[in-house]
N, C-alpha and C positions, 0 to 999 in steps of 0.2 A: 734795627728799630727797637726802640726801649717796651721790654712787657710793661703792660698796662694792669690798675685792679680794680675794676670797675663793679658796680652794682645796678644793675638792672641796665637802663639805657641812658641813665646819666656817666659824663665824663669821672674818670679816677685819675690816680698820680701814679709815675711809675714805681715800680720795686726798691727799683735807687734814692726815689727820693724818701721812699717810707724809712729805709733803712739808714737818710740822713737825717731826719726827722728823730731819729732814734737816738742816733749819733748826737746831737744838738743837749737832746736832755742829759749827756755825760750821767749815763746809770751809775758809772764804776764809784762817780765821786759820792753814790748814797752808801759805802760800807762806813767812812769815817762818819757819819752824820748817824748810824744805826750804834755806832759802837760811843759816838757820842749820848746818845740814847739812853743806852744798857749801864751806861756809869751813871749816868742819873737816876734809873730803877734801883741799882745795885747798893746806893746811897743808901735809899728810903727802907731798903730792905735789911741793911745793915744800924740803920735808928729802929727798927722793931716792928718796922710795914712787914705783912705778909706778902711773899710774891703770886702774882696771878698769872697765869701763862695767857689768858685769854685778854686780859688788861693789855699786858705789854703787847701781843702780836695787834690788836686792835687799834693799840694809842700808836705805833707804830707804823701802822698802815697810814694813820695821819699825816704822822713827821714828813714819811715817804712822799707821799703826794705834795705835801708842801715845800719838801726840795726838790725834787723833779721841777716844779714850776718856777723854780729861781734860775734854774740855768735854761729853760726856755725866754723866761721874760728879758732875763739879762743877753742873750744874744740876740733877741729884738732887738734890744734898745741899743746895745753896741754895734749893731749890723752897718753902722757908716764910717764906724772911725774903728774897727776892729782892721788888722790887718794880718791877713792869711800867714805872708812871708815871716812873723814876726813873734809868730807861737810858739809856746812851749809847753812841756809836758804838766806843767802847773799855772799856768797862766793866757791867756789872750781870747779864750774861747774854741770853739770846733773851729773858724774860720771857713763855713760853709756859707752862711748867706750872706757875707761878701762875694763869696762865687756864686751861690744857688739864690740872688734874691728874689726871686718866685714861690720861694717855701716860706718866708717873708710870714705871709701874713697867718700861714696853718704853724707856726711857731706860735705867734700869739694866742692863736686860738686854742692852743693845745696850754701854754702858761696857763690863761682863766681857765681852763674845762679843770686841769690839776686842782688850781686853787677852790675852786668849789666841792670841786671833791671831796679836798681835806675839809673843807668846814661841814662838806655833809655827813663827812664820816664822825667827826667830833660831835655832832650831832645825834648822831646813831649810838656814840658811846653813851651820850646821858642818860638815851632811854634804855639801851640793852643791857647797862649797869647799874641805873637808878644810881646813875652820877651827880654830883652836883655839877649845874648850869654854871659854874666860874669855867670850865674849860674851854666852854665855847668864845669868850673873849680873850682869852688866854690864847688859844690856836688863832683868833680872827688878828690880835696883836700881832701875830710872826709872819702871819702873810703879809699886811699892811706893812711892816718892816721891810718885808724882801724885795716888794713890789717898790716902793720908795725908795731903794735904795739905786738903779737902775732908770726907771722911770717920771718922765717930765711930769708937772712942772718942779714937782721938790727934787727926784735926781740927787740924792745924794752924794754919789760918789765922783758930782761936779759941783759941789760945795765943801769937799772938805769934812764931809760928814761919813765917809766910806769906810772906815774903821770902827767908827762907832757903831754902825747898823751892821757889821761881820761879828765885831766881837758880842754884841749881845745877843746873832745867833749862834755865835759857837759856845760862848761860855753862859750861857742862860736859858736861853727858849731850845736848843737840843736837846740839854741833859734836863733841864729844867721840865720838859714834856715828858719825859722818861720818869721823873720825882711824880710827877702831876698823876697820872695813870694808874700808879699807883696808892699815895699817898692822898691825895684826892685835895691838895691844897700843896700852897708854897710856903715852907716855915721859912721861920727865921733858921733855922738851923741850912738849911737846902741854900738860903742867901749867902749864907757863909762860905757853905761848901763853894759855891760859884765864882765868889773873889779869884781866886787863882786860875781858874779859867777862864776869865775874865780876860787877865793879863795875856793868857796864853793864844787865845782870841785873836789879840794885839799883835803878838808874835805870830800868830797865821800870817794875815793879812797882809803884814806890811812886806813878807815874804813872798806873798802869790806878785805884789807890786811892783818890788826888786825890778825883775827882767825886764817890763813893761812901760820902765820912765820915757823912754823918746817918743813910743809911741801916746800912750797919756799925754806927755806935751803937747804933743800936735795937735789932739782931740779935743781938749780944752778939759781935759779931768784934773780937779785938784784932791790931792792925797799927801800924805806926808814923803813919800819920794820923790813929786814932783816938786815940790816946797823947797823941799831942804834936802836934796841930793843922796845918793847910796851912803856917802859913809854916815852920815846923821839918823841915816836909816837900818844902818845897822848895829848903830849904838841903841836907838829906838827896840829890834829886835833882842842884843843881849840884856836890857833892861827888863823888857818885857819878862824875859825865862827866867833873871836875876828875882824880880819880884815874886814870880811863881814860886819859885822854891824856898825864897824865905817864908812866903803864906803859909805853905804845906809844912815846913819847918817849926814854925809857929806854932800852928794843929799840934805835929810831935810833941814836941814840949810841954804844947797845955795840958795835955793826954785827955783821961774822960770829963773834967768837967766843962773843955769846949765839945768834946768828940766823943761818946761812948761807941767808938770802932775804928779802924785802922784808916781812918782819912790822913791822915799824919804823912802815913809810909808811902804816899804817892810824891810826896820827897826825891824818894831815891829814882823812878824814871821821868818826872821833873829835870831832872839834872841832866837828860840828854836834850831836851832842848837849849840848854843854859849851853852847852857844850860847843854842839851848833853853830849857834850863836858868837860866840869867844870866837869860832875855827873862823865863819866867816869876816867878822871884826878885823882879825887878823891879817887874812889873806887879802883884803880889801879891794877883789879884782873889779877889773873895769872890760874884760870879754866878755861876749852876751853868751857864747858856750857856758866859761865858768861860773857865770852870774844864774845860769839856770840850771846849775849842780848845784850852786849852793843853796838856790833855793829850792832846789829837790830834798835836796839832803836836812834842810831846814822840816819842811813836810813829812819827810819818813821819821825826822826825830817825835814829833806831833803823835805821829801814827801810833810809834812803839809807846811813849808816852801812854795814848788811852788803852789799848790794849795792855800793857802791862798796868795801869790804875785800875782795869774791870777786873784784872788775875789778883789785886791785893786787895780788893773790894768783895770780892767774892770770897776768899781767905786761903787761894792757893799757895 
C-alpha cells in the first residue's frame, strides 16, 4: 500500500507521486539557465554596473521560478503526444504523465502557482530595491513567452514558431534578466552582447529536436527538423555556432569602442559549439542511440561554452 501525506482529514497524494511531481519540474535543467543568468550580471558588471549580491540572488529567485514552470507547463501540454519509450537524456520530457495521467492536472497547477510567483517576486524586487517598474513587464514578457510556446490556442511549437520562443529565452530574457537586475534597464550595449546568443539559442534548440523527429511527426509539431529533415538540420546547427563565433570575433576586433571588456574572448569557447556542430555534420548518423549523443554532446558543448564565457567575463 502506497504511504499517503495527508493534512488534516482531507485526502493527500502518495510519496511517489510528490516525488514525480518533482521529477516533471526537471530542477537539474535550472543550473544552465542560472549560469545563463550569471553572464548576463557578469556583462553589466564588466560595462561599470556595481555587483549586488542581494540583486542577483533576488532577480534570480525570479528566473528560477519562471523556469521551473516551463517544464511543468510543457509536460502538461505534451502529456498526449509525448512518448515514454522515446526519451532521451536531452529531449522528450520525464515521460511520467503519459504513465501517471492523474498528476495531470497538479502539474498545471504547480506551472501557474510558479509563474505567479515569479511575477510576485519581481514585484517584491521593485519595492525592496526601489527598482524601476520596467522589470515587471520585462519578467511578465518571459512568462507569456514560455507559456505560448507549449500551450493552445497559439502553441507555438506546432506552428513553426518553437525556435523562436527557445532562442529568445536562452539568448535574451535569461541573461538578459541577469543584465536587468543589475543594471536596472536593457542597453543598447546588453542588445549587442545578446546577438550571439542569440544564434546559439538556435543551436540549443534545434539540437534538444534532433532525436525527437518521428515522434514530433506523429504529434503534428512543426519545427525545422520536422520540415526539413536531420541533415538540413544540422547544417542549421553548424550555422548557428558558425555565426556565433564570427559575432564574438567581431566584438575581438572592434575591441573597446564596441566593448570596453573582454566580450570579444568568448570567441575562443564559442568555438566548441562550432566544433560540435562540424563533428555532427559530419557524421550524419541516422541511429536514435547516435543521434542522442550527438545531441548530448551538442548540449555539453553549450554548457562549457557559458561556463567558460562567465570565467572570461569575470577576468579569470
Amino acid at each position: 500500500m502506497k504511504q499517503e501525506v495527508r493534512s488534516g482529514s482531507e485526502p493527500g497524494i502518495s510519496v511517489s507521486a510528490i516525488a514525480d511531481l518533482v521529477r516533471i519540474g526537471r530542477p537539474q535543467f535550472l543550473i544552465a539557465g542560472f549560469f545563463l543568468f550569471l553572464l548576463g550580471s557578469l556583462f553589466s558588471v564588466c560595462t561599470g554596473v556595481p555587483f549586488s549580491p542581494e540583486r542577483f540572488l533576488w532577480g534570480y529567485a525570479i528566473v528560477a521560478a519562471a523556469h521551473l514552470s516551463v517544464s511543468y507547463s510543457n509536460e502538461y501540454y505534451d502529456r498526449s503526444s509525448d512518448d515514454p519509450a522515446a526519451r532521451s537524456p536531452v529531449s522528450g520530457g520525464t515521460g511520467i504523465l503519459p504513465l501517471r495521467p492523474h498528476l495531470a492536472g497538479y502539474a498545471l497547477a504547480t506551472a501557474i502557482l510558479l509563474s505567479i510567483v515569479s511575477l510576485i517576486l519581481a514585484i517584491g524586487f521593485v519595492i525592496a530595491f526601489s527598482w524601476t517598474a520596467a522589470i515587471i513587464p520585462f519578467v511578465l514578457a518571459g512568462i507569456i513567452l514560455s507559456w505560448v510556446y507549449s500551450a493552445p490556442p497559439l502553441r507555438f511549437c506546432s506552428r513553426g514558431l518553437g525556435e523562436v520562443a527557445t532562442l529568445l529565452a536562452f539568448g535574451f530574457f535569461l541573461p538578459g534578466s541577469g543584465y536587468f537586475v543589475m543594471a536596472g534597464t536593457i542597453s543598447s550595449d546588453f542588445l549587442l552582447f545578446s546577438i550571439p546568443l542569440l544564434f546559439l539559442g538556435l543551436f540549443f534548440i534545434i539540437s534538444v529536436e534532433l532525436p525527437d523527429r518521428e515522434v514530433d511527426l506523429r504529434s503534428g509539431k512543426r519545427n525545422l527538423v520536422t520540415a526539413y529533415g536531420r541533415r538540413r538540420a544540422r547544417q542549421a546547427i553548424t550555422g548557428a555556432g558558425a555565426a556565433a563565433c564570427i559575432s564574438y570575433l567581431v566584438f575581438l576586433l572592434a575591441g573597446p569602442p564596441l566593448f570596453d571588456c573582454p566580450a570579444g574572448w568568448l570567441f575562443l569557447p564559442a568555438l566548441l559549439p562550432l566544433a560540435a556542430g562540424l563533428l555532427g555534420l559530419h557524421s550524419s548518423a541516422d541511429e536514435r542511440d547516435a543521434i542522442c549523443r550527438e545531441a548530448g554532446m551538442n548540449i555539453a558543448s553549450l554548457t562549457v561554452f557559458i561556463l567558460g564565457g562567465c570565467l572570461i567575463l569575470i577576468g579569470v
